[in-house]
N, C-alpha and C positions, 0 to 999 in steps of 0.2 A: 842062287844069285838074286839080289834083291834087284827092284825095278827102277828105272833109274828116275830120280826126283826129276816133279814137274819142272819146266825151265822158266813159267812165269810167275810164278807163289810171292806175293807180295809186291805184282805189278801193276800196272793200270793201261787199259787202251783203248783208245778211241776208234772203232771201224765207220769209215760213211758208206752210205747205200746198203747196211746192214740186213735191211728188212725179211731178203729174199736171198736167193741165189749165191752167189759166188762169196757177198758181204755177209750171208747166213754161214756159208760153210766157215769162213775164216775167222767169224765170229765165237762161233762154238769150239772152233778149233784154239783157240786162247782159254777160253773160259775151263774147255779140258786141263789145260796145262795150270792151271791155280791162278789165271790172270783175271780180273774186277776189267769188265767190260762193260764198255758205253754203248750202244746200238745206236749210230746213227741215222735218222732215215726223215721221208720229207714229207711222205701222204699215206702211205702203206701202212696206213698203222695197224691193221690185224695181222698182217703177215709180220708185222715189227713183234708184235706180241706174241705172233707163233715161234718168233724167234731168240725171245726173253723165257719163254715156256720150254724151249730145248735146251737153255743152260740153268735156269733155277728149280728146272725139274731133277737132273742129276744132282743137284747139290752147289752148282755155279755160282758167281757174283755176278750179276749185273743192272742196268739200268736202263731205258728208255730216253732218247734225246732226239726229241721233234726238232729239225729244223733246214732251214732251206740250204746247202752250202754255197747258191747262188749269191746269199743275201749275208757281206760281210760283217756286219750286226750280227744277225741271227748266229753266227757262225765263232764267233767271240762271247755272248751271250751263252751257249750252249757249252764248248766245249772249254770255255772259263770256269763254269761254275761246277762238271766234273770234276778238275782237275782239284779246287779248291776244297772238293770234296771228298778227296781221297789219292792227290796227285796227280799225273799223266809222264808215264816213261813210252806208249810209241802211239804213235798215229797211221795208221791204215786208211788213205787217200782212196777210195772204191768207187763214191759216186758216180753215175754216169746216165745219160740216158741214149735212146736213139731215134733218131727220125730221117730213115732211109733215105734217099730220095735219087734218082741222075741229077746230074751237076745242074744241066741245062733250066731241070723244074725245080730244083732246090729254094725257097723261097727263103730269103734273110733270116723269118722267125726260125725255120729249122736249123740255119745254120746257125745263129746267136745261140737257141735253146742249148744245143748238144755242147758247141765250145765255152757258154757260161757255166753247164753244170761239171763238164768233167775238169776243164782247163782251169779255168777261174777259180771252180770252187775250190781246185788241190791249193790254187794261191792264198783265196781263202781261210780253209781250214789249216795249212800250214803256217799263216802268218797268226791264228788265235790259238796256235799250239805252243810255237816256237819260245814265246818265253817261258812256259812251264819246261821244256822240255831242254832247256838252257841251265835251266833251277837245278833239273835234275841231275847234269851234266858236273855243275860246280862240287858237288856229292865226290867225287872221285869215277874214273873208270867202274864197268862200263857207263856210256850217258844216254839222253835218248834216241830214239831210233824213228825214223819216217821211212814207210814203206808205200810205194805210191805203186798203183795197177794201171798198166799202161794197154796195150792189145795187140796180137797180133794185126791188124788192121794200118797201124804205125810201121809198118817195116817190111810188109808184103799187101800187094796190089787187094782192094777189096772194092768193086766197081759198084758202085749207090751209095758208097757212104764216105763220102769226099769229106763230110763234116767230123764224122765223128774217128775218120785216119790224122784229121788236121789235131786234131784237139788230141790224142794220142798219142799220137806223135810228139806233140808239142810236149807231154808230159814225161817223156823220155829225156829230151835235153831239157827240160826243169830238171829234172833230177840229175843228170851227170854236173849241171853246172852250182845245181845249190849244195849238191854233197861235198864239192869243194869250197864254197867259201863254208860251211857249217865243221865241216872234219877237224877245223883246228881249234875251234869251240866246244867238241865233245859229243856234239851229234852226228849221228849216221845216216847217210840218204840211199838209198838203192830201191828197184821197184823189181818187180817183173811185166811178163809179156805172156798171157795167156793165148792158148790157140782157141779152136773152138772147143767148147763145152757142149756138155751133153744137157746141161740148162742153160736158160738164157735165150741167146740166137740160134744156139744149137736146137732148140725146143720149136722154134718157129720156124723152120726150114721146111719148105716143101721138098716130100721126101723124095723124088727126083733130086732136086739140087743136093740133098742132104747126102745122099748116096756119089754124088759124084764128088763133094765135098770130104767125106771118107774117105775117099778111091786117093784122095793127093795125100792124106797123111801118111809115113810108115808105117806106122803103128796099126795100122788100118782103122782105129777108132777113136773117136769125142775122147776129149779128156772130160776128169770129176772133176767139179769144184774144189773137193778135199784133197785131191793133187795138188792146185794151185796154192791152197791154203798151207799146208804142207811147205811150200817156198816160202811163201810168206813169215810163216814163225819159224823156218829158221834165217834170215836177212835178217829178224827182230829179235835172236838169240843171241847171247854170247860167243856161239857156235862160230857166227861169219864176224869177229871183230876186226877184222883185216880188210873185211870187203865194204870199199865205198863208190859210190856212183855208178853201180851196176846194176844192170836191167836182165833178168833172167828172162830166157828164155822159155815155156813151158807148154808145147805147142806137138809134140808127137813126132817131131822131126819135119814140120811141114816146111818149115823155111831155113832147114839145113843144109 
């Protein structure tokens, strides 16, 4: 039995927060399947670079794209001139940053910070996508596709990070309500809902917390990032063309 063709071979896609962690795995995990991939990222640039060295060392497409997705210029500037460069059929919303805090001491900058980078910039980079991905659309079935990463954090209690649950949250119904007015235009919206990861937050966890944090999953352990990613390119396949405005779940059972 032969193995079955890549599902991205002659596509293009945009990941932000690319540099590292979750935006590395999902990154690479496109570039496997035959898709010309953007990296996006904002300061990271050697980890951006260690993560253009993971796909054009196998053989991959891809590109380097510095830029802030805070800064809605920079964010049309960037992922304009991709696209122009080779198309864009889906965009991978990942951005995000965090700055913990209790409510009480949560100082404005950290709550601006965390809701401008993940909230705003999905606004952002989906509003300097949307006409390519409209282009695409006119093409005939399928069109393109926005997969936005949202948090477990959004939908179950996470006490210090009142900022970065808002902004997550927020990016959930972004997505149930732009996938409706976009669905009759040819674009597809749906995201997922990562649990903890074994990178990332999962990495910074004092391993008391981290262990009682384990102790709540079923599963008994951290998901990979290559799970998540995993969800991701298939919501980006032709696989889910039926599924719009859906926020997967991918979280080990913790908030089952």
């Amino acid at each position: 039995m032969s193995a079955p063709r890549p599902r991205f071979v002659g596509k293009s896609v945009v990941i932000t927060g690319a540099s590292r962690g979750l935006g590395r795995a999902i990154a690479v995990a496109f570039a496997r399947e035959g898709a010309r991939v953007g990296i996006g990222f904002r300061s990271r640039e050697t980890d951006a670079e260690l993560t253009l060295d993971c796909i054009t060392g196998t053989g991959g497409r891809a590109e380097l794209l510095k830029f802030d997705v805070r800064d809605d210029a920079a964010a049309h500037s960037a992922i304009g001139g991709f696209a122009k460069r080779g198309g864009l059929d889906v965009l991978v919303n990942n951005a995000a940053t965090l700055r913990d805090q209790w409510f009480a001491l949560l100082s404005p900058s950290d709550w601006n910070d965390v809701v401008a980078t993940a909230l705003t910039g999905t606004y952002n980079c989906t509003r300097a996508a949307l006409p390519h991905l409209l282009r695409r659309s006119e093409d005939g079935p399928p069109g393109g596709c926005i997969v936005n990463v949202s948090s477990v954090a959004a939908i179950h209690a996470s006490p210090g990070q009142t900022n970065y649950a808002a902004a997550k949250g927020g990016i959930v119904a972004l997505t149930r309500t732009l996938a409706v007015e976009l669905a009759p235009r040819g674009v597809r919206v749906n995201g997922v809902i990562p649990g903890v990861l074994s990178t990332g937050m999962g990495e910074r966890l004092d391993r008391r917390v981290a262990e009682q944090r384990r102790a709540e999953i079923p599963l008994g352990r951290f998901g990979r990032a290559e799970e998540v990613a995993e969800a991701v390119l298939f919501l980006a396949s032709e696989e889910s063309a039926y599924i719009v405005g859906q926020s997967i779940v991918v979280d080990g059972g913790l908030t089952a």
